[in-house]
N, C-alpha and C positions, 0 to 999 in steps of 0.2 A: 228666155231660158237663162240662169245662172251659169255663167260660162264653171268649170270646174279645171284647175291648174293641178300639176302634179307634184311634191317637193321631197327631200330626203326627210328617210323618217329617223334615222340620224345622222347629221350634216357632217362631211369631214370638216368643216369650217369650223365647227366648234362656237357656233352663235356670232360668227364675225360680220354674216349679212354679204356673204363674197357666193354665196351660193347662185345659179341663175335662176331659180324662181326668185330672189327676192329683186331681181330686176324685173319680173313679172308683176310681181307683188306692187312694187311702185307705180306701176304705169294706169295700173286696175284702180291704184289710190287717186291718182292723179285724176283720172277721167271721173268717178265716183262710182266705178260698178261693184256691184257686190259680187263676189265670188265664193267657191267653196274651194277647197284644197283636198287631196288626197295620197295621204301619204308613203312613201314606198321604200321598202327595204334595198338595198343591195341584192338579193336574191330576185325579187320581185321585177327590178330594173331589166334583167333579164329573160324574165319568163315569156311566155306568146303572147300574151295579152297586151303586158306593157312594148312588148317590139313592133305588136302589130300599129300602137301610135309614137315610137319614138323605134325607128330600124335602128337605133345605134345603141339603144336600151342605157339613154339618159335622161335626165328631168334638163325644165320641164318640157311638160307635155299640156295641150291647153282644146278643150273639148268644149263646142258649144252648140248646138241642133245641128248635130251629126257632124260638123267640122272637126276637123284632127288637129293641129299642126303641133309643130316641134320649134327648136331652134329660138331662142330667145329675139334674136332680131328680125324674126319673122313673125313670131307671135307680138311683140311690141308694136312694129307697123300696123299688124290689122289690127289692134287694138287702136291705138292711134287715127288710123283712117276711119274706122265705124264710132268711134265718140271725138267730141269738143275737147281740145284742151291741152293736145301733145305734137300737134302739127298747125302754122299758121294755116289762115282763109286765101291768103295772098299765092297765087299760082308758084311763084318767082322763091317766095319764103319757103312755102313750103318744100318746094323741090330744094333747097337749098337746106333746111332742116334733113332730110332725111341723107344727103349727102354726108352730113355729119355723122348720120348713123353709121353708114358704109365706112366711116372714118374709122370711128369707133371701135369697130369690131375686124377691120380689114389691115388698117393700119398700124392703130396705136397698139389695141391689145395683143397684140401676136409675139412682139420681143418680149412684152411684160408678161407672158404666159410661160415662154420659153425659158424666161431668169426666175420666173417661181418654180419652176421644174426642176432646173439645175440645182434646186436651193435644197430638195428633199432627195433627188435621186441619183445626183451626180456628187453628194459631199465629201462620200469616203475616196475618190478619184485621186489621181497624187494631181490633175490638170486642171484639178476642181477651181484654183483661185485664179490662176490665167484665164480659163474662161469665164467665170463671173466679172472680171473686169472688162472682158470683151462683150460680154452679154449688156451690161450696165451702158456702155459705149453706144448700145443700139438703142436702149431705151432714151438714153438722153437725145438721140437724133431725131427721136417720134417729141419729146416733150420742148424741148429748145423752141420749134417751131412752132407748135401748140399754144405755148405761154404767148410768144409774142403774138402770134393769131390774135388770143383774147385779148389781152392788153389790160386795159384797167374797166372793161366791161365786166356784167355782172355775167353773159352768157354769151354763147358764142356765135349768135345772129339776133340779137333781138331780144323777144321773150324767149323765156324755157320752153326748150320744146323735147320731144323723144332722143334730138342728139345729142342734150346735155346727160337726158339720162343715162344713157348708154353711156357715153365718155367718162360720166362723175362713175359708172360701175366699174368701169374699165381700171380708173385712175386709185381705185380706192384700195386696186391691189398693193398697190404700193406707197400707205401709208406708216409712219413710221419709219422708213428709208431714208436715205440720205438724197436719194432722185428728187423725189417729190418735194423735201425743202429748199433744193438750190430754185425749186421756184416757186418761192410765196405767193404769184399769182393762182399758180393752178392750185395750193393748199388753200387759198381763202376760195375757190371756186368749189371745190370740195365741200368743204365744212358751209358755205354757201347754200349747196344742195343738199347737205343732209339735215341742215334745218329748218325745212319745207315741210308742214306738218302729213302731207302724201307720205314721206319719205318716213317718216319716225312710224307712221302707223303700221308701215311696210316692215320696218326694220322690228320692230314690238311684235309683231304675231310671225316671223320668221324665230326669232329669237326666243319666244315663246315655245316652240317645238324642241329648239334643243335644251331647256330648260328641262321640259316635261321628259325627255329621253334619256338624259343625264341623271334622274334620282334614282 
């Protein structure tokens, strides 16, 4: 069965590819499954249908003979564990790949979620620029150690696997920023992984939709 993923049907991203289906979108690229997409309004996010497969009434949501799940790093994993191509064979690698994942999503992205929040809902604030430099201060503590982690590798165990993915989506919040250039490592790791043909086809039919929503 074609698994079937769920995305906004207009993206507050604005086509930037920061949305988490299009971290779904990559991994589906990566492995070679075909999928279908179903798109959902803001209202729709909400109603019983879509709660009854996402209780938080977010995208995505990823459905495949009768399986539910939610949560992007959940749905990557089992995507990963059931195809070739996003977890090594090697016991050792691969428990050490998905580690990365846990990284990813537990470590790095949490201050870099908190300083893009600050950025839209705290601006009018008179404390708004003391805390953006304190917020900035945490990111640098998650990416300082990151950079030297990879070092002058191309990834951060090896081959690519699901926790480069998840890390290059995590990190790609914060392109354009002044964070991400004090380390040219992690910008050439970046741009590294978004020109991974998985990743451009991901990123073209994500982008695609808000294309089609925007005329």
């Amino acid at each position: 069965m074609t698994p079937t993923i769920t995305a906004f049907e207009n993206s507050p991203d604005r086509g930037r590819g920061l949305a988490r289906d299009m971290r779904v979108r990559w991994a589906l690229e990566e492995v070679g499954q075909a999928y279908e997409v179903r798109l959902v309004s803001f209202a729709e996010m909400k109603a019983p249908a879509h709660l009854a497969l996402h209780p938080f009434g977010q995208i995505p949501t990823y459905e495949e003979d009768g399986l539910a799940l939610f949560e992007s790093g959940a749905i990557i994993l089992h995507i990963a564990a059931r195809h070739a191509g996003l977890l090594p064979e090697d016991a050792g690698a691969r428990a050490r790949a998905i580690n990365w994942m846990f990284a990813a999503l537990n470590t790095v992205e949490p201050p870099i979620l908190e300083r893009e929040t600050a950025g839209y809902a705290e601006r009018d604030k008179d404390w708004h620029g003391e805390r953006v430099a304190m917020l900035d201060d945490r990111v640098r503590a998650r990416l300082s150690p990151l950079a030297a982690r990879l070092g002058d590798a191309d990834w951060l165990d090896g081959a690519f696997s699901a926790g480069d993915l998840l890390m290059v989506s995590v990190l790609q919040r914060l392109q354009g920023s002044a964070l991400l250039a004090e380390h040219p490592a992690l910008a050439a790791y970046v741009a590294r992984a978004e020109a991974r043909p998985a990743f451009k086809r991901a990123f073209a039919a994500q982008l695609a939709v808000f294309e089609r929503s925007s005329r």
